[in-house]
LOSEVO-680759 format. One record per residue: x, y, z of N, C-alpha, C in turn. Coordinates in steps of 0.05 Angstrom, whole numbers, plus 5000, padded with zeros to 4 digits. Example, Ala and Ser with C-alpha at 12.3 -4.5 7.8 and 13.67 -1.06 7.14 Angstrom:
BEGIN
526448865156524649105156526449345156
525749555142527349795143525850015157
***
This chain:
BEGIN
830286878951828086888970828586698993
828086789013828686629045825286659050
824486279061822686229059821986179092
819786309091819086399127818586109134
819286059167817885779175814285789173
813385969165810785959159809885879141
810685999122810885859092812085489087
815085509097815185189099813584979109
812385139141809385009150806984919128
807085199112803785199088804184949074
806984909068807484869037808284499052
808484379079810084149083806884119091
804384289093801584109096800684009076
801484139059800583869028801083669029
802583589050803083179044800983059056
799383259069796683089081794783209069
793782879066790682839046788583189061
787883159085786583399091786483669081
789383799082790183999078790184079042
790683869028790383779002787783798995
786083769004782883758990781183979007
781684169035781284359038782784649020
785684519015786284758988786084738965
785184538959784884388925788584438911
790784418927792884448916794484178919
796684098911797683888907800884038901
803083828913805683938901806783658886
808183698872810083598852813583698852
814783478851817983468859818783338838
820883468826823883378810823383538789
825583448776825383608752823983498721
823783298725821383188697819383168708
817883098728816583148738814883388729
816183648744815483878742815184038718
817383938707817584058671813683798657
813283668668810983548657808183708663
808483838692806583978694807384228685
808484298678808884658665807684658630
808084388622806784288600804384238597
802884268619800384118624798684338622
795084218623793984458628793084578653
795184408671794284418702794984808704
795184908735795285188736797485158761
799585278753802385288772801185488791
801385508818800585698828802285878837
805685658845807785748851809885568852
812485618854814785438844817885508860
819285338877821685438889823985168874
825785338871828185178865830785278871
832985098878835585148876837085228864
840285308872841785378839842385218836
842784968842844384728829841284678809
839984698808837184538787838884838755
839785048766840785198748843385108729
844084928745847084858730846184568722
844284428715843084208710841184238682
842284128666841684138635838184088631
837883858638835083828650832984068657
834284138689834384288710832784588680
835284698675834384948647831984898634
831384678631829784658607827084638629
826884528650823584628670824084908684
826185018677825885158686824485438668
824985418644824285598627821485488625
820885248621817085198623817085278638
817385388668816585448685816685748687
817285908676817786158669815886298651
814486138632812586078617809586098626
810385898645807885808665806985988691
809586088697808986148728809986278735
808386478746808886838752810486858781
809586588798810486688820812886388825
815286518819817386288813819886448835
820386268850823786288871825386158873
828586308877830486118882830286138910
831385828922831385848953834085658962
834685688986836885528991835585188991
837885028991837584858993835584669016
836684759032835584689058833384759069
832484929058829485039060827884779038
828884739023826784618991827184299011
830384219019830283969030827283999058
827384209067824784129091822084079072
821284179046818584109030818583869022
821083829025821083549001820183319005
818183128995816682979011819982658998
820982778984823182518975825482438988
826282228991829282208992830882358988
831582308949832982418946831182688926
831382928936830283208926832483228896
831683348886832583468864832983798859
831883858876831784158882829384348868
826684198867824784358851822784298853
821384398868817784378875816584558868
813284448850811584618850808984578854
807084838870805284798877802484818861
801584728843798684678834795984548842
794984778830791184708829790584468818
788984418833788184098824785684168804
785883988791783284038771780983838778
778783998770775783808780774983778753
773883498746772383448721769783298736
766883258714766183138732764382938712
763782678732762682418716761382418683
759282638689757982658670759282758642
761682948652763883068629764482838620
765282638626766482388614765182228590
762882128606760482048590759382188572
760782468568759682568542760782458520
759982318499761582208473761482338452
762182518447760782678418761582568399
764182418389764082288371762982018373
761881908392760681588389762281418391
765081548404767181288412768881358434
767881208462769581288484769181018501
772481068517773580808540774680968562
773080848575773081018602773880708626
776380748632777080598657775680628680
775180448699774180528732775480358754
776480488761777780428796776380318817
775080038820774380028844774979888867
776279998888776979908910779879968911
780179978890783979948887785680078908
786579928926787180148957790980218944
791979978930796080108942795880348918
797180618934798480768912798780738889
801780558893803980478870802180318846
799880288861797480078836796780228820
794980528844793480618823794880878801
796780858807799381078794799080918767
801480748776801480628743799780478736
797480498744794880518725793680738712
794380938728793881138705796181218692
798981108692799981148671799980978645
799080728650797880478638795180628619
794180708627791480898612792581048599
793781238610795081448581796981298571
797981088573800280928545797580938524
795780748529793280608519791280858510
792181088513790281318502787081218515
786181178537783981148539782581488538
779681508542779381808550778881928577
778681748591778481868622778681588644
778981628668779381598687776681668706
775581458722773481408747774681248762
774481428789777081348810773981308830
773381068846771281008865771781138886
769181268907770081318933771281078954
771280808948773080718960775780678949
777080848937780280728921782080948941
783980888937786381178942786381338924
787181658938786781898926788681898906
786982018894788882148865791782328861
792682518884793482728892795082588912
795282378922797682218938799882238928
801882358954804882328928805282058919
805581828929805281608919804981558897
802381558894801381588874801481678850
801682068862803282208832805482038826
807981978826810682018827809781698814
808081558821807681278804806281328775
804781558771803381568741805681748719
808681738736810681878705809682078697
807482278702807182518684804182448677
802682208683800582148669798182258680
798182378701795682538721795582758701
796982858685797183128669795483038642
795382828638795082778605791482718596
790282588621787582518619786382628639
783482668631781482778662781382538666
781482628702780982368719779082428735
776782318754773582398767775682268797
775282348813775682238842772582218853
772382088882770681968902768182038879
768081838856765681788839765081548856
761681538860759081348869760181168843
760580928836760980818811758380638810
756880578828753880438822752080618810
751980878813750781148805751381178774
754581188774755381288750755081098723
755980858739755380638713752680508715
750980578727748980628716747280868693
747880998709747781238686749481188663
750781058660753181008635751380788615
749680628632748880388622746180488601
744580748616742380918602744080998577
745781088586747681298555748781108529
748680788536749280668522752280498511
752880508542755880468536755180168549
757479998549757379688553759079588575
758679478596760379448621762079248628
764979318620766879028631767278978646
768178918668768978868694771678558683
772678638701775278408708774578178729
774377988729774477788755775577558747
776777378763777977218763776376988753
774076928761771676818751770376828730
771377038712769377118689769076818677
767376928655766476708628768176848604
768077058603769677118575773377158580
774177078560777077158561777877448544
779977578554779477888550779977888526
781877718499782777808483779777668466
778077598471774977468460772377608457
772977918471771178048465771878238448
769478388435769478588413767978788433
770278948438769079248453767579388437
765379498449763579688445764879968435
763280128423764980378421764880598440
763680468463762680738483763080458513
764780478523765580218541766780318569
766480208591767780288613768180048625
771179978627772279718634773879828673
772079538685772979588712774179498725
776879608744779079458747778279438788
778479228800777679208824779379158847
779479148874781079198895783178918891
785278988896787878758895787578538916
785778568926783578198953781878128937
780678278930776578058937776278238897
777878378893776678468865773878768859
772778628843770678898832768578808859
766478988863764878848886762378768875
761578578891758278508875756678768861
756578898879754279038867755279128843
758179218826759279318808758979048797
759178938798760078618783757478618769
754778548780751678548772750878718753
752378938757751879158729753679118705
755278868698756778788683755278638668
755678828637755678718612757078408609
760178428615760978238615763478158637
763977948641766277868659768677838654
770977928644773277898631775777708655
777377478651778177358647780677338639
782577348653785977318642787277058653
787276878635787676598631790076588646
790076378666792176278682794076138673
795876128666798575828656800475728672
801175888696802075868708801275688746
802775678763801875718794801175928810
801576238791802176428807798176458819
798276548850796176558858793676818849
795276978840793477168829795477368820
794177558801795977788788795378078787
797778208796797878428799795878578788
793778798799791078988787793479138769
795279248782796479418750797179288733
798678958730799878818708797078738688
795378738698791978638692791178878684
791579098684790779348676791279318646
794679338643796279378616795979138596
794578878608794978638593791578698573
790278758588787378828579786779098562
788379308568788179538545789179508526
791579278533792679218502790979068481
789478918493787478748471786478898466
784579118486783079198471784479448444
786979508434786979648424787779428400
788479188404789979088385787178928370
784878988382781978928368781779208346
781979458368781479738346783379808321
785279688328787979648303787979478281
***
């Protein structure tokens, strides 16, 4: 298939946020990558690749998920896939999927009486909020609340930072989180928040079984008004000089207690 400059036009507007949330589509590059979403329950809409991804051991194996998955699949030259490629270095294999919508209240549903639900607020770098949500699916939480002030979910950045992990958990984008965790607080779940200030230290609390722990902007943190709706203030003990710590290293240090409480 020889891919019209119209089409390379369609398909090189997905790198902007606009174009992305007026089509609800998103692309994905490489080959584990892509073999992650062909696994997923996301919906391939369409898929171009090289022959070298053919002579690539790897390369075979997304490609047959993708065969599986996706009705509307092409080979293209090289140099056509190099103009989509939002990477360096391309690998020879992009595909284009539907983004999936979940929404607040889906989350908050607990039917068995035990759910941890992370929240995003403010969190502006990419690379943060990526491997935070791959940090969440290590930690098996059940969902993801991304604030309308954080970075988008659907950022390549972003993807290419969560390893495959945007595929594994629902995630809620531009959620009101004063709205939601309030409503969370009626439903009976218990509110952590992170700050540098807390009173409790994280490995000192006994999580709730219905909990939504909140991770806050990499300056100033969770914001008052999220902070006030906090059950409690969690706390990661300093030993060092360092001036403050990384929102993702602070992510993974806190899901770990809490599982090594559930264990």
């Amino acid at each position: 298939m020889t891919l019209t400059r119209a089409k390379i036009k369609s398909l090189k507007h997905l790198a902007d946020k606009k174009h992305r949330d007026n089509e609800r589509k998103f692309l994905v590059e490489g080959i584990r990558f892509v073999q992650e979403a062909a696994s997923s329950d996301f919906h391939i809409i369409e898929a171009f690749y090289t022959e070298e991804v053919e002579k690539d051991a790897g390369g075979k194996i997304a490609l047959e998920a993708l065969r599986k998955k996706c009705h509307d699949l092409h080979k293209v030259a090289a140099r056509e896939l190099d103009a989509i490629s939002d990477t360096v270095n391309a690998q020879g294999i992009v595909a284009v999927l539907q983004q999936r919508e979940f929404s607040a209240e889906s989350l908050l549903h607990c039917p068995d009486g035990q759910c941890t639900i992370v929240a995003f607020d403010g969190v502006s770098d990419p690379g943060n909020v990526g491997s935070m949500v791959r940090t969440c699916d290590w930690f098996g939480v059940d969902g993801i609340l991304i604030g309308r002030n954080s970075v988008e979910l659907y950022n390549p950045k972003v993807l290419r930072a969560t390893m495959g992990g945007v595929f594994h958990l629902p995630i809620v984008e531009e959620v009101d989180l004063l709205s939601v965790i309030s409503q969370a607080k009626e439903l009976g779940y218990r509110i952590y928040v992170t700050d540098p200030n807390g009173e409790t230290h994280f490995d000192h609390v006994t999580y709730e079984s219905k909990s939504i722990i909140v991770f806050g902007n990499e300056a100033w943190g969770v914001s008052d008004q999220v902070r006030h709706l906090a059950d409690a203030r969690l706390v990661i003990r300093r030993y060092g000089a360092g001036e403050s710590l990384n929102v993702s290293v602070a992510c993974g240090i806190v899901l770990s207690a809490l599982h090594r409480l559930y264990d």
